[in-house]
Gaussian input, Z-matrix of N, CA and C with variables (Angstrom, degrees):
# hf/3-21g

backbone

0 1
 N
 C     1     B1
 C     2     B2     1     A1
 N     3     B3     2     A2     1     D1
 C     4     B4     3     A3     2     D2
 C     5     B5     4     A4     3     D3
 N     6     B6     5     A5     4     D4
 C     7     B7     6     A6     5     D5
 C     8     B8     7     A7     6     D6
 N     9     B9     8     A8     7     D7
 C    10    B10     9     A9     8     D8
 C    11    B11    10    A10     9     D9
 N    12    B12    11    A11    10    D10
 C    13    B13    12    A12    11    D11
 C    14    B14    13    A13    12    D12
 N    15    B15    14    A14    13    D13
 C    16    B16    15    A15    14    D14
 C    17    B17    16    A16    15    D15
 N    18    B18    17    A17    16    D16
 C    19    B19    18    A18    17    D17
 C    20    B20    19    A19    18    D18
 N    21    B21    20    A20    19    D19
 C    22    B22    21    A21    20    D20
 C    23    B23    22    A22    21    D21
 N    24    B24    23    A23    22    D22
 C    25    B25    24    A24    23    D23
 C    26    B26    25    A25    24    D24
 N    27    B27    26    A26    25    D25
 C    28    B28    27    A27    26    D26
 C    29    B29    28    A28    27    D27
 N    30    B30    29    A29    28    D28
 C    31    B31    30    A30    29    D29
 C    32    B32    31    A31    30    D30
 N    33    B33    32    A32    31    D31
 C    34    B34    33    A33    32    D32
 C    35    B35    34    A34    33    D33
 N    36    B36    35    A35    34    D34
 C    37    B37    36    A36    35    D35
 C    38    B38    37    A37    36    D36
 N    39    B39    38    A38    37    D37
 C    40    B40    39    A39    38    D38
 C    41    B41    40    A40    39    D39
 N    42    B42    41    A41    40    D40
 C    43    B43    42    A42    41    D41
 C    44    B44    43    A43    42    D42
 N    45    B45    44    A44    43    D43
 C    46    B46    45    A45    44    D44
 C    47    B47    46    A46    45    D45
 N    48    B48    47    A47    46    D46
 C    49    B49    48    A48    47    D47
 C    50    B50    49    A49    48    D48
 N    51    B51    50    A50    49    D49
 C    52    B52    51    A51    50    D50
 C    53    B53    52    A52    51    D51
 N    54    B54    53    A53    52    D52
 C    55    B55    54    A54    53    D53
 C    56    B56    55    A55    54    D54
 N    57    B57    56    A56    55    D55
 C    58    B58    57    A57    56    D56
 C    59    B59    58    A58    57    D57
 N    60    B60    59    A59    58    D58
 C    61    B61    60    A60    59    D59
 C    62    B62    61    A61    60    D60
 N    63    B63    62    A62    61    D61
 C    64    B64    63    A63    62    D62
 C    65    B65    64    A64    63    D63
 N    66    B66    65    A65    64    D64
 C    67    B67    66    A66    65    D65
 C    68    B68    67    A67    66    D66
 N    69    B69    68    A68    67    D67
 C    70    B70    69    A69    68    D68
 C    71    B71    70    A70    69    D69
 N    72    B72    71    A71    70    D70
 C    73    B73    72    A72    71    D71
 C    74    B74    73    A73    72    D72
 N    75    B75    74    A74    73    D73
 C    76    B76    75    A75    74    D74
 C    77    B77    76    A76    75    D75
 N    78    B78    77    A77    76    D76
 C    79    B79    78    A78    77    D77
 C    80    B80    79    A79    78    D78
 N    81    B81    80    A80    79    D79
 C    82    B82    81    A81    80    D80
 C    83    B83    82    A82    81    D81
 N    84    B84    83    A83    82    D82
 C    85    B85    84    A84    83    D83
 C    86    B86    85    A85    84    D84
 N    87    B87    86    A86    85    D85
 C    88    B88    87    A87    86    D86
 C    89    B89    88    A88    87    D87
 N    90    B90    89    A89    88    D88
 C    91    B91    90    A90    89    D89
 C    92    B92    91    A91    90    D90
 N    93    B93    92    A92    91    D91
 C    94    B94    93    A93    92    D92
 C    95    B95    94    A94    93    D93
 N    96    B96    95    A95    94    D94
 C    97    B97    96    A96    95    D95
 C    98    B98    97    A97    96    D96
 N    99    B99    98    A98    97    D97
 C   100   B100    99    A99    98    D98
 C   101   B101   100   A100    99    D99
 N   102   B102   101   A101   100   D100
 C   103   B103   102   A102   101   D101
 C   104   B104   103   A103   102   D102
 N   105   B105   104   A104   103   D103
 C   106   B106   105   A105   104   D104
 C   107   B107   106   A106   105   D105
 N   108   B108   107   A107   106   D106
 C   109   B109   108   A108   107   D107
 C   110   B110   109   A109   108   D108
 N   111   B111   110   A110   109   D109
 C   112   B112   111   A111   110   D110
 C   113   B113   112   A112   111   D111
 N   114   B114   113   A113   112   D112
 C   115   B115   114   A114   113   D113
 C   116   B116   115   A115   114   D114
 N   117   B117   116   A116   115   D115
 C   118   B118   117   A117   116   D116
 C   119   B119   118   A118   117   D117
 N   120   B120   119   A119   118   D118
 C   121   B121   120   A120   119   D119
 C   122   B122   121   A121   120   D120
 N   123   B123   122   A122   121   D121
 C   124   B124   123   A123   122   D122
 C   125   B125   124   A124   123   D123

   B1=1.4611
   B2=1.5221
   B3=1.4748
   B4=1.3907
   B5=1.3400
   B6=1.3219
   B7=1.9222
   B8=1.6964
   B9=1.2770
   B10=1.5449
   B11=1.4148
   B12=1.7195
   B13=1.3376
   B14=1.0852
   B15=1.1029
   B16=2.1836
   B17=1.2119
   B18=1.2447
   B19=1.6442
   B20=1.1455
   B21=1.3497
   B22=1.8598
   B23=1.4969
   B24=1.0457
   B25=1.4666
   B26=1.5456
   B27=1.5410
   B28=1.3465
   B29=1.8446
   B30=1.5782
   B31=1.6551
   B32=0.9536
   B33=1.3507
   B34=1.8964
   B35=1.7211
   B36=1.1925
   B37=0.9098
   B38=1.9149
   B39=1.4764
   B40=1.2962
   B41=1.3978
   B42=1.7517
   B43=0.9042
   B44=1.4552
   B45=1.7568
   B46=1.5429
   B47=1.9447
   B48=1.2450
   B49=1.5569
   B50=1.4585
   B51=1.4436
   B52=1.4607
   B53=1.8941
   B54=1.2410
   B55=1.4589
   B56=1.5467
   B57=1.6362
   B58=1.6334
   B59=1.7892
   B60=1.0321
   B61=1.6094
   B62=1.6354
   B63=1.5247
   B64=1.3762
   B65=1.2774
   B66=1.7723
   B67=1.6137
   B68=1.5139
   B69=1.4381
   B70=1.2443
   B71=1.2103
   B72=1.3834
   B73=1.4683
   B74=1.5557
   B75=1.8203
   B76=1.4705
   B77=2.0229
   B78=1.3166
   B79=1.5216
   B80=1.5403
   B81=1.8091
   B82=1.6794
   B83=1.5688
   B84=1.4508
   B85=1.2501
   B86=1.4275
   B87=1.4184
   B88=1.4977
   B89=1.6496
   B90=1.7198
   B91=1.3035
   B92=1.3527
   B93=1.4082
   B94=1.4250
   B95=1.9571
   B96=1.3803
   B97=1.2505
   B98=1.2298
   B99=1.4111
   B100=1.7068
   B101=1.6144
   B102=1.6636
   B103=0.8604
   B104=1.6655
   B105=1.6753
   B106=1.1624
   B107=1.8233
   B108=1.5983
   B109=1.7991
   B110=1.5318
   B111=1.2797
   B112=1.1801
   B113=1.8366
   B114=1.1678
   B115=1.7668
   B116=1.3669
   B117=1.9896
   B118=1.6306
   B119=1.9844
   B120=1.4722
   B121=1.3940
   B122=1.8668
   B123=1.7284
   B124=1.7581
   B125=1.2709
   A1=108.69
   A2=116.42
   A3=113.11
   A4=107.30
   A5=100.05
   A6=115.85
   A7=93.06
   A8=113.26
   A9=138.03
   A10=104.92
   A11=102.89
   A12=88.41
   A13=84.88
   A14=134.99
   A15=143.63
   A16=119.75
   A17=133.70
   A18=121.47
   A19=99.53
   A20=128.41
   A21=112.06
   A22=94.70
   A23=139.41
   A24=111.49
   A25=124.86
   A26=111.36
   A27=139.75
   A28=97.36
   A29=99.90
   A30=114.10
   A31=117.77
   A32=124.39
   A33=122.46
   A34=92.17
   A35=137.53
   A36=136.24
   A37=130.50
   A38=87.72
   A39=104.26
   A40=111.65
   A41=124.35
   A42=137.43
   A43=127.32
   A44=89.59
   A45=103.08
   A46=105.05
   A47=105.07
   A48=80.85
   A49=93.31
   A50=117.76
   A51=157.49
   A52=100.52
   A53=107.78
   A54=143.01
   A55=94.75
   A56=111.52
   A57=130.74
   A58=93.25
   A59=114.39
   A60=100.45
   A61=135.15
   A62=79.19
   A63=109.87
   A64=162.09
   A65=84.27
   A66=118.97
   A67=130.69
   A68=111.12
   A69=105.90
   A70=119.51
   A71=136.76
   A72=120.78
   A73=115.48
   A74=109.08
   A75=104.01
   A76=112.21
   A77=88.82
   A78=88.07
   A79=118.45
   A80=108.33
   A81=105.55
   A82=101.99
   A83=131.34
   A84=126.32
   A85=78.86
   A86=162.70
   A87=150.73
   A88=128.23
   A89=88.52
   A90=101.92
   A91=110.63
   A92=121.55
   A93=135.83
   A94=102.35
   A95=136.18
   A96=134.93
   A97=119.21
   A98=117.87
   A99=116.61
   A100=118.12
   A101=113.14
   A102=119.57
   A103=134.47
   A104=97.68
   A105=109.53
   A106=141.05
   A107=86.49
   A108=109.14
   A109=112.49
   A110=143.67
   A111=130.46
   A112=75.45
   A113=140.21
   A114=116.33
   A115=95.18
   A116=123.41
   A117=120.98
   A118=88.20
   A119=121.65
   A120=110.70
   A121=127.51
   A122=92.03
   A123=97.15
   A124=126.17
   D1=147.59
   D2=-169.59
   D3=-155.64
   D4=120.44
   D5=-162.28
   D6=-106.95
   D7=124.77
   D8=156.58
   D9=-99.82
   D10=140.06
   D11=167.12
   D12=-137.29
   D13=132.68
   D14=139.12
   D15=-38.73
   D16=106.96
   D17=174.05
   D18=-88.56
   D19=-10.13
   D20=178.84
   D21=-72.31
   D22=-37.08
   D23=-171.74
   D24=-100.28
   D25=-0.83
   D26=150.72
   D27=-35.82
   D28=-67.57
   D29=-173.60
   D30=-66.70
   D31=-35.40
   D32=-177.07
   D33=-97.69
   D34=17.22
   D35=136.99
   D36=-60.22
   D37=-56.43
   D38=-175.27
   D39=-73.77
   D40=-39.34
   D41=167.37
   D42=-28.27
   D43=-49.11
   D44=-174.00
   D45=-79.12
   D46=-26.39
   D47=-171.22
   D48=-131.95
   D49=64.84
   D50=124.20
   D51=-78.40
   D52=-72.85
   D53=178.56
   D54=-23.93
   D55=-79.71
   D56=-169.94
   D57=-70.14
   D58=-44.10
   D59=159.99
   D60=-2.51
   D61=-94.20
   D62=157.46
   D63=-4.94
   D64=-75.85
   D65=147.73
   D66=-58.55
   D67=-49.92
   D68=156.56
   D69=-57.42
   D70=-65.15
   D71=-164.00
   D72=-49.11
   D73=-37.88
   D74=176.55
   D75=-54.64
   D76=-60.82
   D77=178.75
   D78=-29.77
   D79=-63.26
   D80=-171.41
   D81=-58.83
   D82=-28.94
   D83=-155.32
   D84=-89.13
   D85=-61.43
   D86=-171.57
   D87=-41.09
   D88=-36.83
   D89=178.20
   D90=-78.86
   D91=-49.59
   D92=-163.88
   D93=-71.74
   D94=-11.16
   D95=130.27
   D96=-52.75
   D97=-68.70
   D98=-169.77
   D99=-54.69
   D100=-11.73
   D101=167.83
   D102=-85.20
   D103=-38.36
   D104=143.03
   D105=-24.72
   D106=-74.10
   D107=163.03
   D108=-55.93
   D109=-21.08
   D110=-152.33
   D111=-114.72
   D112=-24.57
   D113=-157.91
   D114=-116.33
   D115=14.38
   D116=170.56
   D117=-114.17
   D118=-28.93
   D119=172.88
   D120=-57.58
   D121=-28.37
   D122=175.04
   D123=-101.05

């Protein structure tokens, strides 16, 4: 039996959901202002 493993795609693995990471936290942190602003505007 004979195990290969690729670390290039180990990395553009991680890369990518480093990447999608990211995005979410910006998003909740975008929303979690606008939410802010909308419950000191009323």
């Amino acid at each position: 039996m004979e195990v290969i493993i690729d670390l290039g795609n180990i990395w553009e693995s991680l890369s990518a959901i480093g990447t999608i990471g990211a995005v979410v936290v910006s998003l909740y942190l975008s929303r979690k202002d606008s939410i802010n602003e909308v419950r000191v505007s009323t």
